[in-house]
C-alpha positions as CSV (number, residue, x, y, z in Angstrom):
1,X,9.9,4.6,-3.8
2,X,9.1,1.2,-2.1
3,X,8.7,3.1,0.8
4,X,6.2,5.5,0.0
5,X,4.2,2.8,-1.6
6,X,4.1,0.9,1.7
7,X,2.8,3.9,3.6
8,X,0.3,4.6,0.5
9,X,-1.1,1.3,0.8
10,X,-0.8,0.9,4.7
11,X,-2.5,4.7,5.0
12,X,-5.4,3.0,2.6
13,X,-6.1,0.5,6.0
14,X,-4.8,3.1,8.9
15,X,-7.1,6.2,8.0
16,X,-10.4,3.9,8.0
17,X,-9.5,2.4,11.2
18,X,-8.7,5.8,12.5
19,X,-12.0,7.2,11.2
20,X,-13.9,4.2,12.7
21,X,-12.2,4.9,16.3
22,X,-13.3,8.3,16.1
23,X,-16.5,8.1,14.8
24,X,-18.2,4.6,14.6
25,X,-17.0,3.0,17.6
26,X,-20.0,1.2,18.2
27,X,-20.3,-0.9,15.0
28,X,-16.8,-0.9,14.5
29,X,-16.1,-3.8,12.6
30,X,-18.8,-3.2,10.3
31,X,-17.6,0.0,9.4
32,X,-14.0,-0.9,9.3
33,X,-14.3,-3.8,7.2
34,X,-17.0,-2.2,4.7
35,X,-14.6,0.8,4.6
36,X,-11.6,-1.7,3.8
37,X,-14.1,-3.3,1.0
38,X,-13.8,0.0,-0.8
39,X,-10.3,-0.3,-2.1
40,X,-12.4,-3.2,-4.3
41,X,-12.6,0.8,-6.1
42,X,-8.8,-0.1,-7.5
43,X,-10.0,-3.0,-9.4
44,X,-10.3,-0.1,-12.6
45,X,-6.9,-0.1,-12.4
46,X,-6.7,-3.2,-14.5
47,X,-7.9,-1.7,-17.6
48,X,-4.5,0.5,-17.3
49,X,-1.5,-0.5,-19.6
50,X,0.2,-1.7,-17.8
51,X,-1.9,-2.1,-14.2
52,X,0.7,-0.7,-12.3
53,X,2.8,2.3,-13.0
54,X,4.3,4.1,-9.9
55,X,4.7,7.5,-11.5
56,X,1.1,7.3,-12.8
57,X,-1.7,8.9,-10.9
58,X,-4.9,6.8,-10.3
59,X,-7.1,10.4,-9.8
60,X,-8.6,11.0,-13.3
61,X,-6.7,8.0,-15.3
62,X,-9.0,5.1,-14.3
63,X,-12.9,5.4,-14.5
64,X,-13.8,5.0,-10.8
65,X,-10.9,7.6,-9.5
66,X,-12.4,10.2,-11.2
67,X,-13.0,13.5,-9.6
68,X,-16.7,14.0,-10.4
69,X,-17.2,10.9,-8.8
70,X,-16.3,12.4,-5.2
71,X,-19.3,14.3,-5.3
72,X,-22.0,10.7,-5.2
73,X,-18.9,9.6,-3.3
74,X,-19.9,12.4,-0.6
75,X,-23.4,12.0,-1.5
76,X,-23.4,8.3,0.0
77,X,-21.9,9.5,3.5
78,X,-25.8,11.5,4.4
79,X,-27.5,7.9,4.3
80,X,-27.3,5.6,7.0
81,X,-27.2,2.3,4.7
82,X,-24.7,3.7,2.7
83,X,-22.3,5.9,5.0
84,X,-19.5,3.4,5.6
85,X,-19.2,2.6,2.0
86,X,-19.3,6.5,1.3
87,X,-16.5,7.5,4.0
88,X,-14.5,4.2,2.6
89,X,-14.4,5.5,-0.5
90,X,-14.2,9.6,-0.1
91,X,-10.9,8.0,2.2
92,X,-9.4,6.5,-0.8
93,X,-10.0,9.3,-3.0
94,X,-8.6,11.5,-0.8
95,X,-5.5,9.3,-0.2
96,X,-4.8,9.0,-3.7
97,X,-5.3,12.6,-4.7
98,X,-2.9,13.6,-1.7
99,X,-0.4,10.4,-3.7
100,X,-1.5,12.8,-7.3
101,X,0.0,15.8,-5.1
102,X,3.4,13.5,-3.8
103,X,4.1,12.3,-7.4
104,X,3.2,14.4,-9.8
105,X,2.3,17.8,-8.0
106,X,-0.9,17.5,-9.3
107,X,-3.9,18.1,-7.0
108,X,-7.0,17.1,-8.0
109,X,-10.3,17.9,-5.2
């Protein structure tokens, strides 16, 4: 389980970077880092008892992974002050729905 954990986690910094080499190039390291900034998102995960729990899946358990919140999640992509913020944190839902899926073969978008 350690394993997967690592690649969760690292996948949470490797598919921004990826997204910012493919698509924001140019202001790279604005977009990278504000895309990194999202994962502040998992700070909901410390009103969970207890914080961590490997078998539990973030999508729908903690207030700021929850589905209806990918659509203003999407929403903030369309605006130019908000896009890097928006694909940060569309990333991480995505990443941890696809974790939902690994886990629990739950899939939540």
């Amino acid at each position: 389980m350690t394993g997967i954990l690592s690649l969760h986690f690292a996948l949470h910094f490797l598919a921004p970077g990826a997204v910012t080499l493919a698509f924001f190039r140019k202001q790279w390291q604005k977009a990278f880092l504000l895309m990194i900034a999202t994962m502040l998102v998992d700070i909901d995960h410390v009103l969970a008892d207890p914080i961590y729990d490997p078998s539990r899946c973030s999508m729908g358990t903690h207030p700021l992974h929850e589905p209806m919140l990918l659509g203003p999640y999407t929403v903030l992509c369309f605006f130019p002050k908000t896009r890097y913020i928006g694909v940060g944190l569309v990333i991480h839902m995505l990443l941890d729905s696809l974790d939902c899926q690994r886990t629990n073969g739950v899939w939540f978008l």
